[in-house]
Structures are given as C-alpha cells and as structure tokens.
N, C-alpha and C positions, 0 to 999 in steps of 0.2 A: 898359122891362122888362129888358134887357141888362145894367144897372147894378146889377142886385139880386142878378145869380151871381158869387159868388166863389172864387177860387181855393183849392180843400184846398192845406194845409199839406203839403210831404215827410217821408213818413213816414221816411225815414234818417235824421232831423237826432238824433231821442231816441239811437237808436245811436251817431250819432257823438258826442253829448255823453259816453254810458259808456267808450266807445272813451277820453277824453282824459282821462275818472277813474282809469282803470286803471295808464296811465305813473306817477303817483309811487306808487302800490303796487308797482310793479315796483324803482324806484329804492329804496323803503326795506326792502324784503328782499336787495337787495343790500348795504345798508350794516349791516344784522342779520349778513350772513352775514360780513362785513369784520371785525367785533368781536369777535365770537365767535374769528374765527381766531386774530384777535391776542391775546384773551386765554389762548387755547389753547396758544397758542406761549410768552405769558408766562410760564404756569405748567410751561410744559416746560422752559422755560430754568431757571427757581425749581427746577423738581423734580432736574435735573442738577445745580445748584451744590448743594444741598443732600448729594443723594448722594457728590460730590466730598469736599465738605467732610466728612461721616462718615469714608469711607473713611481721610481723610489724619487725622482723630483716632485713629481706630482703628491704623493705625498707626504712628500717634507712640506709641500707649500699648502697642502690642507689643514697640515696641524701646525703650521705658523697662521693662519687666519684664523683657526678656531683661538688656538692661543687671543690674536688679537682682539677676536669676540669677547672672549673670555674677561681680558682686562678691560674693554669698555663697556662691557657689563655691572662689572664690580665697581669703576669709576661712576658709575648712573647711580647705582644702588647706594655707594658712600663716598656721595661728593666732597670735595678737598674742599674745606672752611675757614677762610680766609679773616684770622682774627682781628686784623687792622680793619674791617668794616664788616661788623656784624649782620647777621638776617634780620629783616624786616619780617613783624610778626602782626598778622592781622585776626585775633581771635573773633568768633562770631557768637553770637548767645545761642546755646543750646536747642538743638530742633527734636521734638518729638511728632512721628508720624506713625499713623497706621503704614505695615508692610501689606504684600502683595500675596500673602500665602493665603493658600482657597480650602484648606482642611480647619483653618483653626485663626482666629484673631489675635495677631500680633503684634505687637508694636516694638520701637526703637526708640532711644534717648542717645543722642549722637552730639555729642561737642566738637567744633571744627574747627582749628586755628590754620590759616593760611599764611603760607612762607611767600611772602614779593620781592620782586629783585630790588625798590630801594624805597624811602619813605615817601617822597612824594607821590610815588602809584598808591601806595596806603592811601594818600589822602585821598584820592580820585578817588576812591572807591568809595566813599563817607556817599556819597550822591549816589551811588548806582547801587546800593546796600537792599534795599525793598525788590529791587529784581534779581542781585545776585542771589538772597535769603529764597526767592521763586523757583531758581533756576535749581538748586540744588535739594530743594524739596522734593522737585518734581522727578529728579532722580533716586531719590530717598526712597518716596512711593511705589515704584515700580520694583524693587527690590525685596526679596525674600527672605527671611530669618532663615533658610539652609544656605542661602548666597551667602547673606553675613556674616554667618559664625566662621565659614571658611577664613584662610589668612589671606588665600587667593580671591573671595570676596571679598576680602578690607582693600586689600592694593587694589584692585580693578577701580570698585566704588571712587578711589582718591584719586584716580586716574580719570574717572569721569566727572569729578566734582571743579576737578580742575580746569577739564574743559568750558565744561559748563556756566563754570563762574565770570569766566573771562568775557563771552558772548555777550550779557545785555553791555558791555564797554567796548562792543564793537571788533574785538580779536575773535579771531575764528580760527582753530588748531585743531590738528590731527583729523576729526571729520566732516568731509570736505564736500561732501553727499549735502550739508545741513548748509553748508553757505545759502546764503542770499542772493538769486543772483536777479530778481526784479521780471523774470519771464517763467512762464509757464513752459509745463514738455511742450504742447503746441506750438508754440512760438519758435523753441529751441527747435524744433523737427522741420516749420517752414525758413529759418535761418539757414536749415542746413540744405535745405533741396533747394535754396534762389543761391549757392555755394559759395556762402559767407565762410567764410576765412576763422576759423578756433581762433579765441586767443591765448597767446602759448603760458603754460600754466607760470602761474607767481611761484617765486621764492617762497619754500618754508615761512613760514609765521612763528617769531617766537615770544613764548606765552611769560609776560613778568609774573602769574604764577606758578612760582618756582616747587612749591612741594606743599601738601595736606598732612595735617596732624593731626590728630583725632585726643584731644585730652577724656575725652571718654565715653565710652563704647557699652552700651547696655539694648538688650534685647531682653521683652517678656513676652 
C-alpha cells in the first residue's frame, strides 16, 4: 500500500520556468533601445551637416551678390566711354547764390556743365534754359556751405541738379512724390473709396541727363 503514494510535484518549478522566459525580453528591449539611439544620433549628425551645409550656400550666395553690388557700383561711378561717339556737353554760365546757413552769410559761385545722352537733347534744351537755370537755383538755395564743402554734398547736390533740370522738359525721375498728377489728396481719397482701380505704376523714366560737372566750385 506504500507504493501507491506519490510524491506532488514543487510547485516553484512553473515560476521558475517564467522567471527564465523573461531574460531574453529583458535582452531585447535593450537592444530596441541601442537602435533607436543610433538612429537618433544618425539623424542628428544628417540634420547638422545639412544645416552646415545651408548655412555655407547661403553665404557663398551673399558674397556673390555683394560682389555683384560691388561691380555695379563701380560700373555707375566709372562708366565705360565709348570713343566712337563722344558725350555731349551742355555747359551753363555760372550761378551765384545766397546759401541756407542761419549763423553767418554765405554764398556759392557754382559752374555747371551737363553731360546729355546726344546733341539733339542739347538743342532742346536752348528753349527750356530760363527754367532749367530756375530749377537748379532753387536747389542751390536751399543748400548749406557745411552740406557743400562735404564731397558727399557735391555728389548728392549733382544728383539733385540732375533731377531737377530735366522737369521743366517734362521728364520726371527718381522723385515720384513730386510728379504731377492733375488731382488733389482729396480727390485721390474720393477715387479711392467710389473703388477706382490704381493705375499700375510706369516703367522707370530714363533721364538724357546723363551726369553733372561742376568746373568750379567756390564757397565764401
């Protein structure tokens, strides 16, 4: 009858069998977590050289536009001069004006020769001579012996002389503020609330004159 009782089984063993399933779960979210990192860092490394790389186009492509400033700069300042057909030169007799300066009375003795794109504009201008001689007086006036003796006040002044001269002949450049346009702001204010239509701006305006010269420049 002894032979018939037998020993139960240990009930830890099913435990210990989970217990030995669990180790390679453990080992393979480790190696999940390994990959992930390195892919992380891959694209970190990717996302810096990229960025790198932007940066060093961008400017490469700032200092080839400065560059190209650069040489249409120096192109403006020393235009190429074309000896098969020389500049037309429109000298004007000598202006003397009172300046603008409010400590002391000054004046200017100013010679002006005007460069035009070709002789014919020269002539045209024989007729508009008594307002061109206005137009640039009146910028003359306004102007101050600390303005003029700058070198930055000569170019500016020839920059404005220029404009100026071309107006009483009906061209109108660079300021656009001073056109004509035949209405009042009022007018232009009820144009725009009955929702009159802009019209879309003109083309550039370019000026036949081409550059000022100043044969002589005296302030006292």
């Amino acid at each position: 009858m002894a032979t018939k009782a037998a020993a139960a089984p240990p009930a830890a063993a099913p435990e210990a069998a989970h217990a030995g399933d669990a180790v390679p779960v453990k080992k393979g979210k480790k190696k999940l977590l390994i990959i992930v990192g390195a892919v992380v860092l891959v694209l970190a490394i990717a996302g810096g050289g990229a960025a790198v790389y932007f940066k060093k186009k961008a400017a490469a492509a700032a200092e080839q536009e400065e560059a190209q400033s650069t040489d249409q700069a120096a192109e403006a300042a020393h235009p190429k001069v074309d000896l098969n057909h020389p500049p037309v030169f429109v000298p004007l007799d000598p202006f003397t004006v009172n300046l603008a300066d409010k400590d002391s009375d000054r004046y200017a003795q100013i010679a002006v020769t005007l460069q035009v794109e070709d002789a014919k504009f020269a002539e045209k201008m024989k007729a508009f001579m008594p307002a061109i001689r206005n137009s640039i007086l009146m910028v003359l006036a306004h102007k101050t012996s600390h303005e003029l003796l700058e070198r930055t006040g000569k170019e500016a002044l020839a920059q404005e002389i220029m404009r100026e001269a071309a107006r009483p002949m009906g061209i109108y450049v660079g300021d656009a503020a001073h056109e004509p346009t035949g209405k009042t702001e009022e007018q232009k204010d009820e144009g725009e609330k009955k929702g009159k239509k802009a019209k879309p701006a003109a083309e550039p305006v370019v000026n036949p004159i081409q550059q000022v010269h100043f044969a002589n420049f005296i302030i006292q």
